[in-house]
VEXVEX-649689 format. One record per residue (C-alpha): x, y, z. Coordinates in steps of 0.5 Angstrom, whole numbers, padded with zeros to 4 digits. Example, Ala and Ser with C-alpha at 12.3 -4.5 7.8 and 13.67 -1.06 7.14 Angstrom:
residues 2
- xx; yy; zz
- 0025; -0009; 0016
- 0027; -0002; 0014
END
This chain:
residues 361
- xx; yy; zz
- 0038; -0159; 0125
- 0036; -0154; 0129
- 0041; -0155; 0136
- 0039; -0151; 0142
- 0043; -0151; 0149
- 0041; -0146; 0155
- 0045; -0145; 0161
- 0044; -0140; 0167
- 0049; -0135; 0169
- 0050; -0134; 0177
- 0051; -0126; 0180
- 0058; -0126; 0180
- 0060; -0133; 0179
- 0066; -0136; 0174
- 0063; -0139; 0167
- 0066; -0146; 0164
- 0064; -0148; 0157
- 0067; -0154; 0156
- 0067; -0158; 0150
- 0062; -0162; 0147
- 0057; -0156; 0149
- 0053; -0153; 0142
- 0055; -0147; 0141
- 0059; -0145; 0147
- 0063; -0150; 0146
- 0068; -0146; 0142
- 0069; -0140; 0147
- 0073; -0143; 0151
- 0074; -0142; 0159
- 0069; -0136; 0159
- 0068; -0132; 0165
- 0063; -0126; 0166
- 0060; -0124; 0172
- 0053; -0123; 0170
- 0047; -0122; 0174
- 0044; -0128; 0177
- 0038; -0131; 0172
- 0042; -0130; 0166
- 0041; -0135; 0161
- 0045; -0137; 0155
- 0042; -0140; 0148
- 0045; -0142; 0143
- 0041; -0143; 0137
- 0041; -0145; 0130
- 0046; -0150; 0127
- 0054; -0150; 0128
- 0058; -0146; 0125
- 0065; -0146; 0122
- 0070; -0141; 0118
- 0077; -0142; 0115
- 0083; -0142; 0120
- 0087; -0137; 0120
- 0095; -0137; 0123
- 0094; -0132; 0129
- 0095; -0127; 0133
- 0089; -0124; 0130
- 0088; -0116; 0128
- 0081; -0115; 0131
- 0076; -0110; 0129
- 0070; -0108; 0133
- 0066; -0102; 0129
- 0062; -0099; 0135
- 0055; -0095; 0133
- 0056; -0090; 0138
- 0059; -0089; 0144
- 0055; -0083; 0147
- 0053; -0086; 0154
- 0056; -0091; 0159
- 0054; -0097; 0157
- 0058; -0096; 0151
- 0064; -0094; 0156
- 0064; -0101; 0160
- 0063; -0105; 0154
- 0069; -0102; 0151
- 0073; -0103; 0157
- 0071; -0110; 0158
- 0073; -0111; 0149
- 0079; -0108; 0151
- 0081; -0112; 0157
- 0079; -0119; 0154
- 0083; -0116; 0148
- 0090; -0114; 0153
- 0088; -0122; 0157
- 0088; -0126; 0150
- 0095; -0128; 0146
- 0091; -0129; 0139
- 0089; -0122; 0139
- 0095; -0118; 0137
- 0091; -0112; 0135
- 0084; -0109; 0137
- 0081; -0103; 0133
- 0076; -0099; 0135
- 0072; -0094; 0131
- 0066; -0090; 0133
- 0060; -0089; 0129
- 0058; -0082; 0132
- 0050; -0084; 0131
- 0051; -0083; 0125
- 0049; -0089; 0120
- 0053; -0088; 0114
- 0059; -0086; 0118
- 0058; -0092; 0120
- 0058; -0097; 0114
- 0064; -0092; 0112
- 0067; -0094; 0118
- 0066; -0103; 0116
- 0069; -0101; 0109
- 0076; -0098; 0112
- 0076; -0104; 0117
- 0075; -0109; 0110
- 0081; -0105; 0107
- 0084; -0105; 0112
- 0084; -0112; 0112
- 0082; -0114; 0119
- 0082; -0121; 0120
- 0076; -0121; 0124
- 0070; -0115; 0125
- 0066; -0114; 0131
- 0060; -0109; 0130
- 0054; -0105; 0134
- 0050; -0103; 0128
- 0046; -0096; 0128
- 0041; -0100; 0124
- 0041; -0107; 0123
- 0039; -0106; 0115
- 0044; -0101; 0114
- 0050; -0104; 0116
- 0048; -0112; 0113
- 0051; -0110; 0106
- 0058; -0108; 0109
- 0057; -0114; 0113
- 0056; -0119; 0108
- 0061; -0115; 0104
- 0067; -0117; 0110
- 0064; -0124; 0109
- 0066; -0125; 0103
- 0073; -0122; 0103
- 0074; -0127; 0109
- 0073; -0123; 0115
- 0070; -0127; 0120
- 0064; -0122; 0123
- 0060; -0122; 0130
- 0055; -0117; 0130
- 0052; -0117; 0138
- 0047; -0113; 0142
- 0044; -0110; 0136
- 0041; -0115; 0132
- 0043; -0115; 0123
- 0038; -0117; 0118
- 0040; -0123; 0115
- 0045; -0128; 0116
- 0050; -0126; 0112
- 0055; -0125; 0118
- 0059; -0131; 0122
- 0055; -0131; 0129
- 0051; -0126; 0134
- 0051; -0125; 0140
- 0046; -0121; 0144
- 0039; -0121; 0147
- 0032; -0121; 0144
- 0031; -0115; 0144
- 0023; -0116; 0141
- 0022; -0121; 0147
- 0026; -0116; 0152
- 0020; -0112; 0150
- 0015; -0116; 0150
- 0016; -0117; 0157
- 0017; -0110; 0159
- 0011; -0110; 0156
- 0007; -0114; 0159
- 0010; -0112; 0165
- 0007; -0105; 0165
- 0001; -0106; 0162
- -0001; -0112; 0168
- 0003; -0107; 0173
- -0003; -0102; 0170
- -0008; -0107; 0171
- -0008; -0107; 0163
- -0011; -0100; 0163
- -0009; -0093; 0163
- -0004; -0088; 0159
- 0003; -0089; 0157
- 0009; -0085; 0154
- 0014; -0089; 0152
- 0022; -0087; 0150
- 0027; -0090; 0146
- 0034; -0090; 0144
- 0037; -0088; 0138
- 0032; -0086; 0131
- 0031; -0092; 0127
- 0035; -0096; 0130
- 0033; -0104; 0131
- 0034; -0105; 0138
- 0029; -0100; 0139
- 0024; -0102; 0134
- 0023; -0109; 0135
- 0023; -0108; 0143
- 0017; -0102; 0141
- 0013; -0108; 0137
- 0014; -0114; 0143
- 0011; -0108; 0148
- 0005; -0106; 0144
- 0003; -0114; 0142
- 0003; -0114; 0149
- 0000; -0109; 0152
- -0008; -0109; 0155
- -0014; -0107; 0150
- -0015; -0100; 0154
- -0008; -0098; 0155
- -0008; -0092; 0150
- 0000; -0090; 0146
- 0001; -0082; 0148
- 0007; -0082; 0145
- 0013; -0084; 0142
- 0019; -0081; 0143
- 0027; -0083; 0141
- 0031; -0081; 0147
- 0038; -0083; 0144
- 0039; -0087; 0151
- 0041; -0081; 0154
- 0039; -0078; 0161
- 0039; -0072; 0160
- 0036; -0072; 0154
- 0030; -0077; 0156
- 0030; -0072; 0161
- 0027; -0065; 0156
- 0023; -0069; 0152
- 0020; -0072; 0158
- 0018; -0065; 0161
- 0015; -0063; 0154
- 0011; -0070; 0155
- 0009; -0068; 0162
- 0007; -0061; 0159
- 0002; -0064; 0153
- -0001; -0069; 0157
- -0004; -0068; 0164
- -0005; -0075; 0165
- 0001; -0081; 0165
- -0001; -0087; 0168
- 0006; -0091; 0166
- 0013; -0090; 0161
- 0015; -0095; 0157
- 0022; -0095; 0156
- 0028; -0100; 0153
- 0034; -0097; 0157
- 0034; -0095; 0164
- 0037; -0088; 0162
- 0032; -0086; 0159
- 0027; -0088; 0165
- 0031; -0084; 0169
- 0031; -0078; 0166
- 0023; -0080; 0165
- 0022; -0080; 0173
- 0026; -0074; 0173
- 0023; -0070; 0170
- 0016; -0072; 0173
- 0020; -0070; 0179
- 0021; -0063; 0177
- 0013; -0063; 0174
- 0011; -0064; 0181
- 0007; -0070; 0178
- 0007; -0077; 0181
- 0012; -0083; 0179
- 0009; -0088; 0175
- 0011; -0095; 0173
- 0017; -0095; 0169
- 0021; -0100; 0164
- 0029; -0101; 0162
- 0035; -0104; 0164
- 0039; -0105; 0169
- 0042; -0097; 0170
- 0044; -0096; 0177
- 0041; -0089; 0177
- 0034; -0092; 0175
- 0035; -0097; 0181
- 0038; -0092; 0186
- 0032; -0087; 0184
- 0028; -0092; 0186
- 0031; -0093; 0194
- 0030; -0087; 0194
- 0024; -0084; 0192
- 0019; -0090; 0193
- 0017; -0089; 0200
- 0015; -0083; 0198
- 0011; -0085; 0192
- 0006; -0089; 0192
- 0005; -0091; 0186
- 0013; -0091; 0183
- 0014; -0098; 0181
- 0020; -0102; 0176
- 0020; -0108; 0171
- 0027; -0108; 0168
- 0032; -0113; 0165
- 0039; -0113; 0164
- 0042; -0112; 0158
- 0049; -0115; 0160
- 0055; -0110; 0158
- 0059; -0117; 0158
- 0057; -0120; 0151
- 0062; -0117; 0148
- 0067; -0121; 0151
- 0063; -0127; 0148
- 0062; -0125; 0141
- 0071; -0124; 0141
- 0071; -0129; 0144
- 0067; -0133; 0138
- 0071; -0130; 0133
- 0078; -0132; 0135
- 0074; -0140; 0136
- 0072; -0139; 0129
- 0078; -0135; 0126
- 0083; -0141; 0130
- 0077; -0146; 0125
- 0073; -0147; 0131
- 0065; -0149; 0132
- 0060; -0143; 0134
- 0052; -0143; 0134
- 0050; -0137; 0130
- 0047; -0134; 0134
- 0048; -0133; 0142
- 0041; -0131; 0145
- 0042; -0127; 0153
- 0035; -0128; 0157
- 0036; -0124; 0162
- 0031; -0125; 0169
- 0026; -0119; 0171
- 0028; -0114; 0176
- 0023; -0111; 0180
- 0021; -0109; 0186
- 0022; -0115; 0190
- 0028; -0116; 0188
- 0032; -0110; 0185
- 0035; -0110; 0191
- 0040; -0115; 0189
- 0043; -0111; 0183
- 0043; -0104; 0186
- 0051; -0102; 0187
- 0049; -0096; 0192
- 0056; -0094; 0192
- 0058; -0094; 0185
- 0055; -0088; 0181
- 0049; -0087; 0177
- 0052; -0088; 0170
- 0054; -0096; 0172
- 0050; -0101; 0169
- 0051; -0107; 0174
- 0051; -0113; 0170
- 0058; -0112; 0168
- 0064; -0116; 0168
- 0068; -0110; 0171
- 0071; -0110; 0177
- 0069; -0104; 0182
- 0076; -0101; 0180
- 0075; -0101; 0174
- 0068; -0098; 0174
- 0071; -0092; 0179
- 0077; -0091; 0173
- 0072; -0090; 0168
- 0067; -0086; 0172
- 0074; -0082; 0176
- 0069; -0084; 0182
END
């Protein structure tokens, strides 16, 4: 059997899953304020762990946590651990970019005897065999945001980034009237997000747009930003950037800025810099234009969500699939927080507060 339920997520408007409901079911009240047109799949059969007495000792192995999604997505882990009884203990360990580091991280965490495993994975291949590993001791593993090969984990959590990149895609190649030359910018090397999110895009692309070049930027600005302007050195022509994060296209349009060279159609998130840049700099620039889609820091929240349910013997879907709505020109403006900083992503379950106290703005 192959259930599948859907249900939308409003801007800013409190989530119930009540039971009885295929894979979200399990999560109990939920609440996240999301982007409107965010819609929620649960995909793949119910499934069930052995229960175990709580309170719970959760572990969430972060890849790296080097820009700010990281930072808010952690900030909201540890308020939903802080906000739940069945969690005595949330441990964090940060894999530094490093993909060995972190499957040594995932290893301490199995002998540390966790009872539940949260993971960003560097790599989705390297991380699996740990991941199984903590499976088969009994640990409870919830890989999301960044997909795991296999299924030798308990549930997932997160977007298609394949299908995000599609979209964006498709997007960029339609916006450029499918012809013309494009960079694109990724984020961390060899990590899966990045690659089958590039895959998506390149399926999608029209037969007369032309690949210059391909660059991992980490999904960092400031880096986007130096590896842009040598771009821009060996390519006098760049009709288009594709990128996976909004950091980097920030950094991209910067950099154009600083060249002197006209903005151009971009892709990415929902990074406030990106949208801001936009307000300010499109009356100025013809042919400056955003298709991006959020990717929630919220989901998180969902995935320790599921592990609890299954720790306390409950059903869950494997997999939880987020399809967020394209932002664009039209309506970009619905997402822009023009005074909160540039580092915000704003599909966030965050209170205004609790943002300032991260950016100390």
């Amino acid at each position: 059997m192959h259930n599948m339920f859907s249900m939308p997520v409003n801007r800013r408007r409190i989530l119930q899953a009540g039971a009885g409901i295929a894979g979200l079911a399990a999560l109990h009240p939920l609440a996240a304020l999301a982007q409107e047109g965010v819609q929620i799949t649960a995909v793949g059969d119910k499934v069930k762990a052995a229960a175990k007495p709580g309170p719970y000792r959760i572990g969430f192995s972060n890849g790296f946590s080097g820009n700010s999604w990281r930072a808010m997505c952690i900030s909201a882990l540890q308020t939903e651990a802080k906000n739940t009884p069945d969690i005595a203990e949330f441990v964090v360990v940060d894999g530094q970019g490093d993909i060995n580091k972190q499957v040594n991280d995932i290893e301490t965490l199995i002998n540390q005897q966790v009872d539940a495993i949260l993971c960003i994975a560097n790599s989705g291949s390297a991380v699996a065999p740990a991941l199984k590993a903590a499976t088969e001791e009994g640990i409870v593993t919830v890989p999301f945001n960044l997909p795991v090969d296999g299924t030798d984990w308990s549930s997932y959590v997160g977007t298609d980034p394949e299908k995000k990149g599609a979209a964006l895609g498709k997007w960029l190649s339609d916006t450029l009237g499918g012809k013309g030359k494009i960079v694109a910018l990724g984020g961390l090397p060899g990590n899966s997000y990045t690659a089958a999110g590039w895959k998506g895009a390149q399926a999608n692309f029209g037969p007369e747009i032309e690949v210059l070049a391909f660059k991992d930027a980490s999904w960092e600005e400031d880096k986007a930003k130096v590896i842009m302007a040598d771009l821009i050195a060996a390519y006098p022509e760049i009709d288009g950037v594709w990128c996976d994060g909004g950091q980097v296209g920030a950094g991209a349009m910067k950099a154009l800025l600083a060249a002197g060279r006209p903005l151009v159609p971009v892709t990415g998130d929902d990074y406030n810099g990106l949208l801001k840049l936009y307000r300010a700099e499109k009356p100025n620039q013809p042919k400056f234009d955003i298709g991006v889609m959020s990717e929630p820091t919220w989901q998180g929240i969902f995935a320790m969500r599921a592990a609890v349910s299954l720790l306390k013997g409950e059903e869950v879907a494997k997999q939880q699939i987020l399809v967020p709505a394209l932002i664009t020109a039209a309506n970009y403006e619905k997402y822009i927080r023009p005074d909160l900083p540039d580092g915000v992503f704003t599909d966030t379950s965050l209170t205004d507060d609790e943002l300032r106290a991260i950016f100390k703005a």
